[in-house]
ROVOKE-302044 format. One record per residue (C-alpha): residue in one letter; y, z negated, x negated. Coordinates in steps of 0.25 Angstrom, whole numbers, plus 5000, padded with zeros to 4 digits. Last residue first. Example, Ala and Ser with C-alpha at 12.3 -4.5 7.8 and 13.67 -1.06 7.14 Angstrom:
residues 2
S/4996/4971/4945
A/4982/4969/4951
END
This chain:
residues 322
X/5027/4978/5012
X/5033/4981/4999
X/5032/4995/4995
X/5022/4998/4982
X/5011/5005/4988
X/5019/5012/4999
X/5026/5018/4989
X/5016/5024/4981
X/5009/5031/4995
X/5024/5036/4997
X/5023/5044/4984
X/5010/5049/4988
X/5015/5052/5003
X/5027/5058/4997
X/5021/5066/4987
X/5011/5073/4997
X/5020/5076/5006
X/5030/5083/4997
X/5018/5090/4992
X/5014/5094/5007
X/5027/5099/5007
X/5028/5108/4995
X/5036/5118/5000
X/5050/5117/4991
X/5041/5107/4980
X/5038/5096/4982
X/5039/5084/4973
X/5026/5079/4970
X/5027/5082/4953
X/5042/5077/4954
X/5034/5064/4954
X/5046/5059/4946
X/5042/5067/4932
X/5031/5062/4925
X/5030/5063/4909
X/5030/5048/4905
X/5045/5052/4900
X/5049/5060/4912
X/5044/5049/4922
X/5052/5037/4914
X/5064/5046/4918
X/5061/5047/4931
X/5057/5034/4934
X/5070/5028/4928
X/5078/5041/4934
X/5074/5038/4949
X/5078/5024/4948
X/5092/5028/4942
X/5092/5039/4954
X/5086/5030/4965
X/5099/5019/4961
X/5111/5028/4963
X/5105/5034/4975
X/5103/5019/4980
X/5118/5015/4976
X/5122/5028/4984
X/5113/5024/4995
X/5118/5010/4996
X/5133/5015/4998
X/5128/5024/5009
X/5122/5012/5016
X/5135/5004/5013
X/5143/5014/5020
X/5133/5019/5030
X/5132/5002/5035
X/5146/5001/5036
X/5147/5013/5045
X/5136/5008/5053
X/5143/4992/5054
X/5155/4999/5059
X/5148/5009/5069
X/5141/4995/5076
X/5127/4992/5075
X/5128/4994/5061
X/5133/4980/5061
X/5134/4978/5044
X/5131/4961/5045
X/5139/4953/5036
X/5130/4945/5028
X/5132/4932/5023
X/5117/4925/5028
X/5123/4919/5039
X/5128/4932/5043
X/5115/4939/5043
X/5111/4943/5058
X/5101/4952/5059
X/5101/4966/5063
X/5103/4973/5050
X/5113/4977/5045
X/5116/4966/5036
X/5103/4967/5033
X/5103/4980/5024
X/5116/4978/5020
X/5111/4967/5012
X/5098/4973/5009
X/5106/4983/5002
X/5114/4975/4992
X/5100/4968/4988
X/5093/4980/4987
X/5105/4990/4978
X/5104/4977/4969
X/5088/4978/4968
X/5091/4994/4963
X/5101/4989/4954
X/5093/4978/4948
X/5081/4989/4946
X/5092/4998/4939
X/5096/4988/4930
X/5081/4983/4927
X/5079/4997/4923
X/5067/5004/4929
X/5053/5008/4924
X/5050/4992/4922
X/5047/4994/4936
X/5048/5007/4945
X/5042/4997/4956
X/5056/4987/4955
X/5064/4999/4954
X/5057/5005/4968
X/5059/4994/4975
X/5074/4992/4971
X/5075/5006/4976
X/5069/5001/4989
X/5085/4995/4991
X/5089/5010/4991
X/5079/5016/5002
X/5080/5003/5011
X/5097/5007/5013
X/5092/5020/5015
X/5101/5030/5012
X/5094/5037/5000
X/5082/5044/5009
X/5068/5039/5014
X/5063/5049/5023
X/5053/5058/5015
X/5049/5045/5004
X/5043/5035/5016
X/5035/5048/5022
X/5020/5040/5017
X/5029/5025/5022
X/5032/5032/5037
X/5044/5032/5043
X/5047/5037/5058
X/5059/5044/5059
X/5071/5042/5067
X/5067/5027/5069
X/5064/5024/5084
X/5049/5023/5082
X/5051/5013/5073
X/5059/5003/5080
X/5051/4997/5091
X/5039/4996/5082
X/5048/4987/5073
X/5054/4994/5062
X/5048/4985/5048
X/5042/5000/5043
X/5055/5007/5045
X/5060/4999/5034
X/5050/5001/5023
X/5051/5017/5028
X/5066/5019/5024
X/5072/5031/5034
X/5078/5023/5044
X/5084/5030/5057
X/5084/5020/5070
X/5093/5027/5079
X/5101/5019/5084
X/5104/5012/5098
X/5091/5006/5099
X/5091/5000/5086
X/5104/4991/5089
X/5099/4988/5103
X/5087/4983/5096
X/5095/4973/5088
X/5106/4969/5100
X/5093/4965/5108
X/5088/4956/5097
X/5101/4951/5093
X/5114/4957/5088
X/5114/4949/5077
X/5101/4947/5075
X/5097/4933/5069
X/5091/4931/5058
X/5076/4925/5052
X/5074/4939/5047
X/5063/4952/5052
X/5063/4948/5063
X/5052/4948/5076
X/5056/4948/5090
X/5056/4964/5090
X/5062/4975/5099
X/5069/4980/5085
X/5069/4971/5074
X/5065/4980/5063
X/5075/4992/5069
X/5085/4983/5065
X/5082/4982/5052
X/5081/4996/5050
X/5094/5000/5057
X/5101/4999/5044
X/5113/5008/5048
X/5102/5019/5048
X/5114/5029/5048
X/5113/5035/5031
X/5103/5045/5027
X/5104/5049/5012
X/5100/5062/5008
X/5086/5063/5001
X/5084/5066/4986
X/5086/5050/4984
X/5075/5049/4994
X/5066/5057/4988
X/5067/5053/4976
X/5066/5038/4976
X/5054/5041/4985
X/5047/5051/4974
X/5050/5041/4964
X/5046/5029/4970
X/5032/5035/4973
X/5028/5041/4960
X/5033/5027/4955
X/5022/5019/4963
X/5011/5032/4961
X/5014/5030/4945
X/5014/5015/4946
X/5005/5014/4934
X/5007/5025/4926
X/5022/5023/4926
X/5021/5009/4922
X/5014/5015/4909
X/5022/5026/4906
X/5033/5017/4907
X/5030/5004/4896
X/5043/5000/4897
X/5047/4996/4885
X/5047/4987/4872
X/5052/4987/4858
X/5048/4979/4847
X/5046/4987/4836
X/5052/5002/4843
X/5043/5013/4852
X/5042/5001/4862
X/5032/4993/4864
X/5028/4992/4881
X/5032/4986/4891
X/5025/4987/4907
X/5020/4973/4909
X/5029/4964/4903
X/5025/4955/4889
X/5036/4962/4882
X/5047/4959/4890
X/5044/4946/4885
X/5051/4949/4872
X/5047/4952/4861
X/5045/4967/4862
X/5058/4968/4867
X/5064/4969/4853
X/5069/4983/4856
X/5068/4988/4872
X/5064/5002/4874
X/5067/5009/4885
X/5060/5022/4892
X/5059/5015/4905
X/5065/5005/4910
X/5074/4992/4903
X/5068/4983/4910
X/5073/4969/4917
X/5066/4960/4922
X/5076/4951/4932
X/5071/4959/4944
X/5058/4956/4943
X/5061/4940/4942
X/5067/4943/4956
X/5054/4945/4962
X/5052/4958/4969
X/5045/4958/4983
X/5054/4969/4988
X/5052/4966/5004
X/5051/4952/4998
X/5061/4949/4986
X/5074/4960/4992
X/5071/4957/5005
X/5076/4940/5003
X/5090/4946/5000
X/5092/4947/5017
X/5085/4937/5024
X/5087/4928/5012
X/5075/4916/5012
X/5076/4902/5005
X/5066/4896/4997
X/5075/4888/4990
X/5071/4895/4977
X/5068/4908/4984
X/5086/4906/4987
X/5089/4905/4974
X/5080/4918/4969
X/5087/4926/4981
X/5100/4921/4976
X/5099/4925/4961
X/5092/4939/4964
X/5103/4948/4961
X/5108/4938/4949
X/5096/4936/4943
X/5095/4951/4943
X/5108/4954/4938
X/5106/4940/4925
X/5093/4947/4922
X/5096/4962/4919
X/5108/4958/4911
X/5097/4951/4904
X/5090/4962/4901
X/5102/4972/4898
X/5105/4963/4888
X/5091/4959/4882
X/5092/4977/4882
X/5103/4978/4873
X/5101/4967/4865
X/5089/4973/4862
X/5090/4986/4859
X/5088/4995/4869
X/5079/5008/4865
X/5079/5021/4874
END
Protein backbone atom coordinates (compact mmCIF):
# COMPACT_ATOMS: atom_id res chain seq x y z
CA UNK A 1 0.00 0.00 0.00
CA UNK A 2 1.36 3.46 -1.05
CA UNK A 3 0.08 7.16 0.51
CA UNK A 4 0.71 9.86 -1.43
CA UNK A 5 1.82 12.58 0.45
CA UNK A 6 -0.71 14.95 1.04
CA UNK A 7 -2.29 12.00 2.14
CA UNK A 8 -0.28 10.93 4.67
CA UNK A 9 1.16 14.76 6.10
CA UNK A 10 -2.68 14.70 6.72
CA UNK A 11 -2.99 11.82 8.47
CA UNK A 12 0.25 12.98 10.42
CA UNK A 13 -0.72 16.04 11.59
CA UNK A 14 -4.08 14.94 12.54
CA UNK A 15 -2.20 12.40 14.38
CA UNK A 16 -0.28 15.49 16.26
CA UNK A 17 -3.18 18.03 17.07
CA UNK A 18 -5.20 14.30 19.07
CA UNK A 19 -2.27 13.49 20.90
CA UNK A 20 -1.42 17.12 22.07
CA UNK A 21 -4.66 17.29 22.99
CA UNK A 22 -4.80 13.87 25.10
CA UNK A 23 -1.90 14.89 26.83
CA UNK A 24 -2.31 18.75 27.07
CA UNK A 25 -3.10 19.03 30.85
CA UNK A 26 -0.62 16.50 31.96
CA UNK A 27 2.24 18.35 29.96
CA UNK A 28 0.94 21.80 31.79
CA UNK A 29 0.84 20.46 34.99
CA UNK A 30 4.90 18.75 34.56
CA UNK A 31 5.54 22.37 33.88
CA UNK A 32 4.49 23.42 37.12
CA UNK A 33 5.54 20.49 38.62
CA UNK A 34 2.52 19.52 39.85
CA UNK A 35 1.11 15.87 40.41
CA UNK A 36 -2.56 14.12 39.12
CA UNK A 37 -3.42 11.22 41.50
CA UNK A 38 -5.27 9.92 38.80
CA UNK A 39 -3.95 10.92 35.03
CA UNK A 40 -0.22 10.96 36.54
CA UNK A 41 -0.49 6.61 35.96
CA UNK A 42 -0.76 6.92 32.54
CA UNK A 43 3.28 8.56 32.38
CA UNK A 44 4.82 6.50 35.28
CA UNK A 45 3.30 2.92 35.64
CA UNK A 46 3.35 3.33 31.72
CA UNK A 47 6.53 5.42 31.62
CA UNK A 48 5.74 6.80 28.08
CA UNK A 49 6.76 10.27 27.29
CA UNK A 50 4.21 12.22 25.53
CA UNK A 51 6.42 13.19 22.52
CA UNK A 52 5.90 9.12 21.72
CA UNK A 53 2.55 9.55 21.48
CA UNK A 54 2.73 12.56 18.94
CA UNK A 55 4.98 10.22 16.38
CA UNK A 56 3.01 9.07 14.28
CA UNK A 57 3.29 5.72 11.57
CA UNK A 58 1.66 4.74 9.34
CA UNK A 59 2.40 0.62 10.28
CA UNK A 60 3.40 -2.02 8.59
CA UNK A 61 3.29 -2.62 4.83
CA UNK A 62 3.03 1.16 3.87
CA UNK A 63 4.83 3.31 1.86
CA UNK A 64 5.18 6.89 2.30
CA UNK A 65 5.94 9.01 -1.11
CA UNK A 66 8.45 11.90 -0.74
CA UNK A 67 9.05 10.88 2.90
CA UNK A 68 12.54 10.26 2.31
CA UNK A 69 13.21 13.94 2.93
CA UNK A 70 11.87 14.32 5.68
CA UNK A 71 13.00 13.52 9.28
CA UNK A 72 11.17 10.55 9.44
CA UNK A 73 13.97 9.40 7.62
CA UNK A 74 16.57 9.71 10.22
CA UNK A 75 14.19 7.21 12.54
CA UNK A 76 15.33 3.90 13.64
CA UNK A 77 13.23 1.26 12.03
CA UNK A 78 12.57 3.13 8.23
CA UNK A 79 13.68 2.05 5.39
CA UNK A 80 13.53 2.96 1.34
CA UNK A 81 10.56 2.18 -0.11
CA UNK A 82 10.05 0.22 -3.47
CA UNK A 83 9.37 3.91 -5.14
CA UNK A 84 12.22 7.10 -5.38
CA UNK A 85 11.72 8.64 -2.36
CA UNK A 86 9.69 6.42 -0.42
CA UNK A 87 10.00 5.20 3.06
CA UNK A 88 8.61 2.58 5.45
CA UNK A 89 8.67 0.53 8.28
CA UNK A 90 11.27 -1.52 8.14
CA UNK A 91 9.05 -4.84 9.54
CA UNK A 92 11.05 -7.62 9.23
CA UNK A 93 13.66 -6.09 10.83
CA UNK A 94 11.69 -4.92 14.16
CA UNK A 95 10.13 -8.21 14.09
CA UNK A 96 13.52 -9.92 14.38
CA UNK A 97 14.54 -8.01 17.19
CA UNK A 98 11.59 -8.29 19.71
CA UNK A 99 10.58 -11.59 18.43
CA UNK A 100 10.23 -13.16 22.04
CA UNK A 101 8.58 -9.52 23.18
CA UNK A 102 5.83 -9.67 20.31
CA UNK A 103 5.72 -13.74 20.61
CA UNK A 104 4.61 -12.71 24.02
CA UNK A 105 1.88 -10.04 23.32
CA UNK A 106 0.36 -11.92 20.91
CA UNK A 107 -0.12 -15.10 22.75
CA UNK A 108 -1.69 -12.88 25.71
CA UNK A 109 -3.78 -10.57 23.50
CA UNK A 110 -5.08 -13.98 22.39
CA UNK A 111 -5.83 -15.76 25.12
CA UNK A 112 -7.61 -13.30 26.64
CA UNK A 113 -9.75 -12.13 23.90
CA UNK A 114 -10.53 -16.00 23.43
CA UNK A 115 -11.71 -16.16 27.00
CA UNK A 116 -15.30 -15.01 28.35
CA UNK A 117 -15.39 -11.90 30.15
CA UNK A 118 -15.65 -11.95 34.03
CA UNK A 119 -17.55 -9.13 35.28
CA UNK A 120 -18.22 -8.50 39.76
CA UNK A 121 -14.73 -7.41 40.89
CA UNK A 122 -16.33 -3.87 41.32
CA UNK A 123 -12.63 -2.62 41.40
CA UNK A 124 -11.83 -4.15 44.55
CA UNK A 125 -8.12 -3.95 43.70
CA UNK A 126 -7.40 -0.80 44.94
CA UNK A 127 -9.07 -1.53 48.04
CA UNK A 128 -7.43 -4.76 48.64
CA UNK A 129 -3.86 -2.54 48.29
CA UNK A 130 -4.78 -0.69 51.40
CA UNK A 131 -6.06 -3.51 53.51
CA UNK A 132 -4.81 -3.68 57.22
CA UNK A 133 -2.01 -1.14 56.11
CA UNK A 134 -1.01 2.54 57.38
CA UNK A 135 0.75 3.04 54.18
CA UNK A 136 -1.11 4.62 50.74
CA UNK A 137 -0.78 4.36 47.69
CA UNK A 138 -2.05 8.46 47.12
CA UNK A 139 -1.86 11.49 49.35
CA UNK A 140 -6.03 11.25 49.82
CA UNK A 141 -8.21 10.76 52.07
CA UNK A 142 -10.43 7.47 52.43
CA UNK A 143 -13.77 8.03 52.22
CA UNK A 144 -15.04 5.47 54.44
CA UNK A 145 -11.89 5.59 56.42
CA UNK A 146 -9.34 3.12 57.37
CA UNK A 147 -11.73 0.76 59.24
CA UNK A 148 -14.76 1.43 56.61
CA UNK A 149 -11.74 0.25 53.85
CA UNK A 150 -11.17 -3.04 55.34
CA UNK A 151 -14.63 -3.64 56.05
CA UNK A 152 -15.29 -3.15 52.46
CA UNK A 153 -12.81 -6.10 51.42
CA UNK A 154 -13.77 -8.24 54.31
CA UNK A 155 -17.24 -8.37 53.16
CA UNK A 156 -16.39 -9.45 49.49
CA UNK A 157 -14.77 -11.66 47.99
CA UNK A 158 -11.69 -10.36 46.42
CA UNK A 159 -11.67 -11.82 42.77
CA UNK A 160 -9.11 -10.00 40.30
CA UNK A 161 -7.77 -11.92 37.68
CA UNK A 162 -5.10 -9.05 36.34
CA UNK A 163 -1.50 -10.07 37.99
CA UNK A 164 0.08 -6.20 37.90
CA UNK A 165 -2.53 -5.67 40.18
CA UNK A 166 -2.66 -8.59 42.47
CA UNK A 167 0.99 -7.84 42.95
CA UNK A 168 0.36 -4.25 44.86
CA UNK A 169 -2.31 -6.51 47.43
CA UNK A 170 -1.04 -6.08 50.85
CA UNK A 171 -0.06 -9.54 52.42
CA UNK A 172 -3.43 -9.25 54.22
CA UNK A 173 -5.23 -9.06 51.00
CA UNK A 174 -3.67 -11.66 48.80
CA UNK A 175 -4.45 -14.85 50.32
CA UNK A 176 -8.14 -13.76 50.30
CA UNK A 177 -8.22 -13.34 46.46
CA UNK A 178 -10.23 -16.41 44.68
CA UNK A 179 -7.18 -17.33 42.90
CA UNK A 180 -3.78 -16.62 43.71
CA UNK A 181 -1.74 -14.94 40.72
CA UNK A 182 1.18 -15.59 39.51
CA UNK A 183 3.31 -13.58 36.59
CA UNK A 184 4.54 -17.28 34.64
CA UNK A 185 0.19 -18.27 34.81
CA UNK A 186 -0.48 -14.21 33.87
CA UNK A 187 -1.78 -15.43 30.09
CA UNK A 188 -4.38 -18.45 31.71
CA UNK A 189 -6.44 -16.04 34.13
CA UNK A 190 -6.46 -12.85 32.34
CA UNK A 191 -9.71 -12.50 30.48
CA UNK A 192 -11.50 -9.45 28.48
CA UNK A 193 -13.38 -7.92 31.36
CA UNK A 194 -10.60 -6.62 33.30
CA UNK A 195 -10.65 -3.19 33.54
CA UNK A 196 -6.40 -3.39 33.81
CA UNK A 197 -6.54 -6.05 30.83
CA UNK A 198 -7.82 -3.25 28.41
CA UNK A 199 -5.85 -0.15 29.64
CA UNK A 200 -2.46 -2.64 29.15
CA UNK A 201 -3.38 -2.58 25.41
CA UNK A 202 -1.90 0.85 25.32
CA UNK A 203 1.05 -1.14 26.57
CA UNK A 204 1.18 -3.41 24.15
CA UNK A 205 0.77 -0.82 21.21
CA UNK A 206 3.52 1.15 22.46
CA UNK A 207 5.87 -2.17 22.57
CA UNK A 208 4.31 -3.44 18.99
CA UNK A 209 6.01 0.15 17.73
CA UNK A 210 6.32 1.46 14.37
CA UNK A 211 4.19 -1.98 13.76
CA UNK A 212 1.12 -0.15 14.85
CA UNK A 213 -0.89 2.71 13.38
CA UNK A 214 -0.65 6.05 15.45
CA UNK A 215 -4.54 5.99 15.17
CA UNK A 216 -4.97 2.80 16.76
CA UNK A 217 -2.03 3.50 19.40
CA UNK A 218 -4.05 6.96 20.33
CA UNK A 219 -7.00 4.74 20.62
CA UNK A 220 -5.60 2.26 22.83
CA UNK A 221 -4.14 5.39 25.29
CA UNK A 222 -7.66 6.87 24.99
CA UNK A 223 -9.49 3.63 26.18
CA UNK A 224 -6.33 4.12 29.37
CA UNK A 225 -7.06 7.62 30.22
CA UNK A 226 -11.25 6.98 30.37
CA UNK A 227 -10.55 3.79 32.41
CA UNK A 228 -8.10 5.01 34.91
CA UNK A 229 -11.02 7.34 35.73
CA UNK A 230 -13.37 4.78 36.68
CA UNK A 231 -10.73 2.90 37.93
CA UNK A 232 -10.29 5.42 40.87
CA UNK A 233 -13.34 6.73 41.28
CA UNK A 234 -13.91 3.29 42.59
CA UNK A 235 -11.61 3.20 44.63
CA UNK A 236 -11.32 3.90 48.29
CA UNK A 237 -9.95 7.34 48.16
CA UNK A 238 -11.65 10.14 48.18
CA UNK A 239 -11.34 12.32 44.87
CA UNK A 240 -14.03 15.10 45.00
CA UNK A 241 -11.50 17.84 45.17
CA UNK A 242 -10.17 16.53 42.21
CA UNK A 243 -13.91 16.48 40.11
CA UNK A 244 -14.54 13.07 40.40
CA UNK A 245 -17.68 11.60 41.45
CA UNK A 246 -17.05 8.49 43.37
CA UNK A 247 -18.82 5.11 41.79
CA UNK A 248 -19.57 3.48 45.58
CA UNK A 249 -19.50 -0.19 44.77
CA UNK A 250 -19.93 -0.68 48.33
CA UNK A 251 -23.40 -0.20 47.94
CA UNK A 252 -25.77 -2.22 45.01
CA UNK A 253 -26.16 1.17 43.09
CA UNK A 254 -22.64 1.97 42.76
CA UNK A 255 -21.91 -2.18 41.64
CA UNK A 256 -24.47 -2.06 39.06
CA UNK A 257 -23.00 1.15 37.83
CA UNK A 258 -19.60 -0.31 38.04
CA UNK A 259 -20.90 -3.64 35.64
CA UNK A 260 -22.20 -1.12 33.27
CA UNK A 261 -19.37 0.95 32.56
CA UNK A 262 -17.13 -2.19 33.01
CA UNK A 263 -19.06 -3.94 30.37
CA UNK A 264 -18.95 -0.83 28.26
CA UNK A 265 -14.89 -1.03 28.64
CA UNK A 266 -14.68 -4.41 27.47
CA UNK A 267 -16.64 -4.01 24.42
CA UNK A 268 -14.22 -0.96 23.58
CA UNK A 269 -11.30 -3.26 24.66
CA UNK A 270 -12.50 -6.38 22.35
CA UNK A 271 -12.73 -3.81 19.58
CA UNK A 272 -9.10 -2.55 20.20
CA UNK A 273 -7.31 -6.42 20.81
CA UNK A 274 -8.76 -7.34 17.38
CA UNK A 275 -7.18 -4.25 15.31
CA UNK A 276 -4.06 -4.94 17.37
CA UNK A 277 -4.20 -8.57 16.83
CA UNK A 278 -4.57 -7.94 13.00
CA UNK A 279 -1.53 -5.43 12.78
CA UNK A 280 0.86 -8.09 14.14
CA UNK A 281 -0.84 -10.62 12.37
CA UNK A 282 -0.74 -9.44 9.16
CA UNK A 283 2.96 -8.25 9.21
CA UNK A 284 3.44 -12.14 10.63
CA UNK A 285 2.05 -13.59 7.31
CA UNK A 286 3.99 -11.37 5.23
CA UNK A 287 7.52 -12.06 7.07
CA UNK A 288 6.42 -15.58 6.94
CA UNK A 289 5.22 -16.25 10.81
CA UNK A 290 1.91 -16.81 11.89
CA UNK A 291 1.00 -15.38 15.46
CA UNK A 292 2.84 -18.14 17.56
CA UNK A 293 0.00 -20.29 16.25
CA UNK A 294 3.24 -22.82 16.19
CA UNK A 295 2.66 -23.07 20.35
CA UNK A 296 -0.81 -23.30 20.48
CA UNK A 297 -1.93 -26.75 21.76
CA UNK A 298 -3.47 -28.84 20.42
CA UNK A 299 -6.69 -30.96 22.06
CA UNK A 300 -4.20 -32.89 24.50
CA UNK A 301 -1.25 -30.88 24.37
CA UNK A 302 -0.90 -29.80 27.83
CA UNK A 303 2.44 -29.54 28.47
CA UNK A 304 2.68 -27.43 25.12
CA UNK A 305 0.21 -25.13 26.40
CA UNK A 306 2.35 -25.04 29.46
CA UNK A 307 5.16 -24.57 27.75
CA UNK A 308 3.98 -21.54 25.58
CA UNK A 309 2.62 -19.70 28.37
CA UNK A 310 5.55 -19.64 30.50
CA UNK A 311 7.67 -18.74 27.44
CA UNK A 312 5.28 -16.20 26.42
CA UNK A 313 4.84 -15.05 30.04
CA UNK A 314 9.02 -15.08 30.34
CA UNK A 315 8.57 -12.16 27.31
CA UNK A 316 6.15 -10.30 29.36
CA UNK A 317 7.87 -10.06 32.42
CA UNK A 318 10.83 -8.54 30.52
CA UNK A 319 9.02 -5.69 29.18
CA UNK A 320 6.31 -4.92 32.27
CA UNK A 321 6.89 -1.71 34.06
CA UNK A 322 7.81 -2.40 37.69
Amino acid sequence: MRLERAEWTTRERSHRERADSLTAAHRERARRGEKHPVEDFLFTYYSYKPALLSRWHPGAGVELTGAASEPRAGWRWYEPGTHPGSLRVDDVGFRRSRAGILRGIQGLLRSTQERAPVFGCFGLHEWAMLYRSPERRHALALRLGPRGTDDVVEAHELRCTHFDAFRFFTPDAAPRNRTPLERASQSAFEQPGCLHAGMDLYKWAMKAGPLVPGELLLDCFALARDVRALDMAASPYDLSDWGYEAVAIETPSGKAEYVGRQRDFSDRAQRLRTRLRDVLRTGDQETGSHEGHGDMPGPSAASSSRASATRDAASLSRCSES
